[in-house]
N, C-alpha and C positions, 0 to 999 in steps of 0.2 A: 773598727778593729776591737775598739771596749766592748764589742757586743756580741762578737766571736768570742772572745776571750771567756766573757761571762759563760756562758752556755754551758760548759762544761766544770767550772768553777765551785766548790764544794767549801763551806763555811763552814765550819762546829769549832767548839771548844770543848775543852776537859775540865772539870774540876778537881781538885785537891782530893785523892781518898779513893777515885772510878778506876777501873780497870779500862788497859786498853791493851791491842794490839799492835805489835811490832810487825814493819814489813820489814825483812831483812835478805842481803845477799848472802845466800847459804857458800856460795863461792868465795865470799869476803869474810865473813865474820862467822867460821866453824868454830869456833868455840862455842855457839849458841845453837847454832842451827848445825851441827853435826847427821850429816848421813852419808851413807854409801853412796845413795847413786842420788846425785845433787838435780836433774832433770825431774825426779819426780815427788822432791822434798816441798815440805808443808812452805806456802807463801808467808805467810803472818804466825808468828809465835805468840807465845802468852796465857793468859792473859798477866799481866803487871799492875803494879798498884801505880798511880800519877803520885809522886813526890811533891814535885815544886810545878809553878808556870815561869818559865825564863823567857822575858820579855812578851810580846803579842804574837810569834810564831815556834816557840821551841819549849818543850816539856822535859824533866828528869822522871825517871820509873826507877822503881823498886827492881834491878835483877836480879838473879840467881848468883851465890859468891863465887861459885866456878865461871861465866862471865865473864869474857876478858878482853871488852867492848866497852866503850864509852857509856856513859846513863843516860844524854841528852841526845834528844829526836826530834826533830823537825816535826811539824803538826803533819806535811802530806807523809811520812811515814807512820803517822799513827790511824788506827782507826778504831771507833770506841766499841768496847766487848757489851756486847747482850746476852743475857745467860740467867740464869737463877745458881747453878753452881759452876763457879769456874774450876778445871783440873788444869793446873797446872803441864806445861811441855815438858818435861825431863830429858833431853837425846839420851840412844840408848848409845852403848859402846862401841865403835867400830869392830870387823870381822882382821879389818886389816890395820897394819900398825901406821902405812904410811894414810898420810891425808891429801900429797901436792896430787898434781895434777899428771893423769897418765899418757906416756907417750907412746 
């Protein structure tokens, strides 16, 4: 079973200062991941700055003040940015006022 499990299995860590990415539910947490049509919105935001290491699986980032999501993420929601210059994600403004869900 340990040997299935492994195979698929993904080790890194972050250090203090690195940029990472966020995988987030554009369905849950629109405040960040704001768009129209949630099907074909961006999987990973960011990049972000690593704050703190909280404990051996959970990281705090640096968001954006509009943001109105928790700062701490589990390591499998992080993944580390590779880049020379990172551009920040900004959503742009919706066309329409409501955000739920359409029936």
């Amino acid at each position: 079973m340990k040997l299935q499990a492994d195979k698929k299995r993904r080790e890194f860590h972050l250090e203090v200062g690195e940029l990472a990415l966020v995988k987030l539910q554009p369905y849950r947490q629109h405040s960040v991941a704001l768009r129209k049509n949630k099907k074909s919105s961006m999987r990973f935001f960011g990049p972000f700055e690593v704050l703190q290491r909280i404990g051996s699986v959970a990281y705090k980032l640096k968001l954006p003040d509009t943001a109105r999501i928790h700062p701490v993420f589990h390591i499998s929601l992080l993944k580390k940015f590779h880049g020379s210059s990172p551009q920040q994600y900004f959503p742009l403004p919706l066309t329409t006022t409501d955000v739920g869900p359409v029936l």
